[in-house]
VOGU-3710 file (C-alpha; in Angstrom, 3 decimals, decimal comma):
1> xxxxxxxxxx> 0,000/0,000/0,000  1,440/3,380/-0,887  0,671/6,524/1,441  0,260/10,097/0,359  3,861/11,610/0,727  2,184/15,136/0,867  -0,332/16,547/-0,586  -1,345/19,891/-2,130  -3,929/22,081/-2,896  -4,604/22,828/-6,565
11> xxxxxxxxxx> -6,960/25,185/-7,992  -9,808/22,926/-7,580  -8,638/22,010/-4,000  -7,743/18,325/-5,319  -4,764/16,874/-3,066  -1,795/15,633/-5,433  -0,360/12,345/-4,876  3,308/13,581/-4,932  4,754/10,084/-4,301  2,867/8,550/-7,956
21> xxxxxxxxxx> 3,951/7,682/-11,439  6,094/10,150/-13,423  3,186/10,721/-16,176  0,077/12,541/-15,859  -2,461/10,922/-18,482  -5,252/9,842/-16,426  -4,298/11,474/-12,780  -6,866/14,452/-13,208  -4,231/16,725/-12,473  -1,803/19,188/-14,159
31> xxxxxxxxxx> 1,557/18,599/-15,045  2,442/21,610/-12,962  0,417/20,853/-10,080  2,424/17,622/-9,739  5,753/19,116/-10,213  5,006/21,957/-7,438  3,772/18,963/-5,331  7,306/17,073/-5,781  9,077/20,131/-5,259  7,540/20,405/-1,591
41> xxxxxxxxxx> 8,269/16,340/-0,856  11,674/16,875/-1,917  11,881/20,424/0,402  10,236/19,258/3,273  10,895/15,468/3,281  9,108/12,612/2,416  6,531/10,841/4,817  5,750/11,893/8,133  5,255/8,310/9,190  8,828/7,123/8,125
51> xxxxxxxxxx> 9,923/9,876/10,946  8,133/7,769/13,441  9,834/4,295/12,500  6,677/3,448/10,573  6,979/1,929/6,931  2,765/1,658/5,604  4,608/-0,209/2,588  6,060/-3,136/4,647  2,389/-4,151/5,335  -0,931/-4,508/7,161
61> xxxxxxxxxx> 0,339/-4,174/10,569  2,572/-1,171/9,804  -0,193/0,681/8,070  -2,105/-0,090/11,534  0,185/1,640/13,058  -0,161/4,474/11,247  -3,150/4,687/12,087  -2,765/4,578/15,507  -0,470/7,841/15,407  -2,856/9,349/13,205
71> xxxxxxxxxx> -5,442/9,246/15,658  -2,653/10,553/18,467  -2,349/13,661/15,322  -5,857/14,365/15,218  -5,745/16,238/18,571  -5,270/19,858/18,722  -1,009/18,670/20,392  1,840/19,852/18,732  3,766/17,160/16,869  6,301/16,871/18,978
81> xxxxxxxxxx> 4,373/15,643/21,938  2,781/12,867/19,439  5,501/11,868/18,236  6,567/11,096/22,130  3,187/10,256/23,325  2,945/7,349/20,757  6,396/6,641/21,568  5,361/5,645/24,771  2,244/3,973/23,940  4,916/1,618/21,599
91> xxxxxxxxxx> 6,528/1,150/24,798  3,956/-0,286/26,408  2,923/-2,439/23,566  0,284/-0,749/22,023  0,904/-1,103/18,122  -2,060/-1,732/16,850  -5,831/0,383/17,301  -7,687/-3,210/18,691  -5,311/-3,407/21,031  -6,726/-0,598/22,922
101> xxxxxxxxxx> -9,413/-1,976/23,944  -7,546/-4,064/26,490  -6,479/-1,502/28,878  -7,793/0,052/31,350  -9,004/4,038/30,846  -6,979/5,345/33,729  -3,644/3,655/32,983  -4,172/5,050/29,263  -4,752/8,159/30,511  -1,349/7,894/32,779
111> xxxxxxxxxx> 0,188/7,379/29,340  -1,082/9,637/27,108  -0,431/12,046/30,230  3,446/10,770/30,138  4,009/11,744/26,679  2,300/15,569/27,226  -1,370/14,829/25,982  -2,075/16,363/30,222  -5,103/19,244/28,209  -6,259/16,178/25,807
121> xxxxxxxxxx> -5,992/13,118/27,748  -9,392/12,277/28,453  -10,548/13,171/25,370  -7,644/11,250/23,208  -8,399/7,853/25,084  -11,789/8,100/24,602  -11,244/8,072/21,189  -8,820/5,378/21,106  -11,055/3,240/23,531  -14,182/3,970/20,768
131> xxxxxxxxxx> -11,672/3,241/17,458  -10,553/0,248/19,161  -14,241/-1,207/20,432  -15,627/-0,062/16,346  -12,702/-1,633/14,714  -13,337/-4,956/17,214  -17,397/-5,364/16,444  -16,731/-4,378/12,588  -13,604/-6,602/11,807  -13,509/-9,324/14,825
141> xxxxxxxxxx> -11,858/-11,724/12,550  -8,785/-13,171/15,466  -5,169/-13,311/13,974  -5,838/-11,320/10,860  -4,596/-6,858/10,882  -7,556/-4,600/11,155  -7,034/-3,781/7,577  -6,888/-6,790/5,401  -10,293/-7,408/7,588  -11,783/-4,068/6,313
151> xxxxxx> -11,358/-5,094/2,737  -12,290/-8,180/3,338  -15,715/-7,413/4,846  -16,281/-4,613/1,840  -16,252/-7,682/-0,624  -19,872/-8,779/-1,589
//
């Protein structure tokens, strides 16, 4: 699976796959909007997630843990204090969003509270607790990563 290296905004809002084939025929997108959006990878780096030890192309269960620091992203924390907070979560063991599910609210509080999430806590494992509980009634298929069971389950 490839990620998004970085995206961009072109005139019609569209983001630009910056990471994609060389060509343009059938992309829906200028030559020049894809050239500005290579020029920014190649400025300001390549994929957030590689920063974090995370390769999405090596697989399911890397892509799930992605995810996971995603999710740790999508509070209003400055990246810094994700990038430690899910550092510490890795610590512990906590790789993948199911796995949530398994601990207690207060000792993922204590964590998220270790790596700086102290304004966001409560609010942060609630989330996680809810992804993880979703992701386990949706895709509750034992030994297989959360996202070869989404696909899966979207097959008729």
């Amino acid at each position: 699976m490839n990620e998004v290296a970085s995206t961009c905004s072109g005139s019609a809002g569209r983001a630009v796959r910056a990471d994609g084939p060389t060509g343009t025929a059938g992309t829906g997108y200028a030559p020049g909007e894809i050239r500005l959006a290579r020029r920014v990878v190649a400025v300001l780096g390549g994929r957030f997630s590689a920063e974090l030890g995370i390769d999405v192309d090596a697989g399911d269960a890397e892509v799930e843990r992605w995810f996971v620091a995603a999710t740790l992203f999508g509070a209003r924390i400055s990246a810094r204090v994700a990038e430690r907070t899910f550092g510490v979560l890795a610590a512990a063991g906590l790789a993948r969003i199911d796995q949530f599910r398994h601990v207690p609210t207060d000792d993922l509080i204590r964590m998220l509270d270790a790596g700086g999430y102290a304004r966001y806590d409560f609010r942060t494992a609630t989330r996680l607790l809810e992804l993880s509980e979703i992701v386990n009634e949706r895709y509750d298929l034992p030994g297989r990563p959360v996202l070869r069971r989404a696909s899966a389950s979207d097959e008729p």
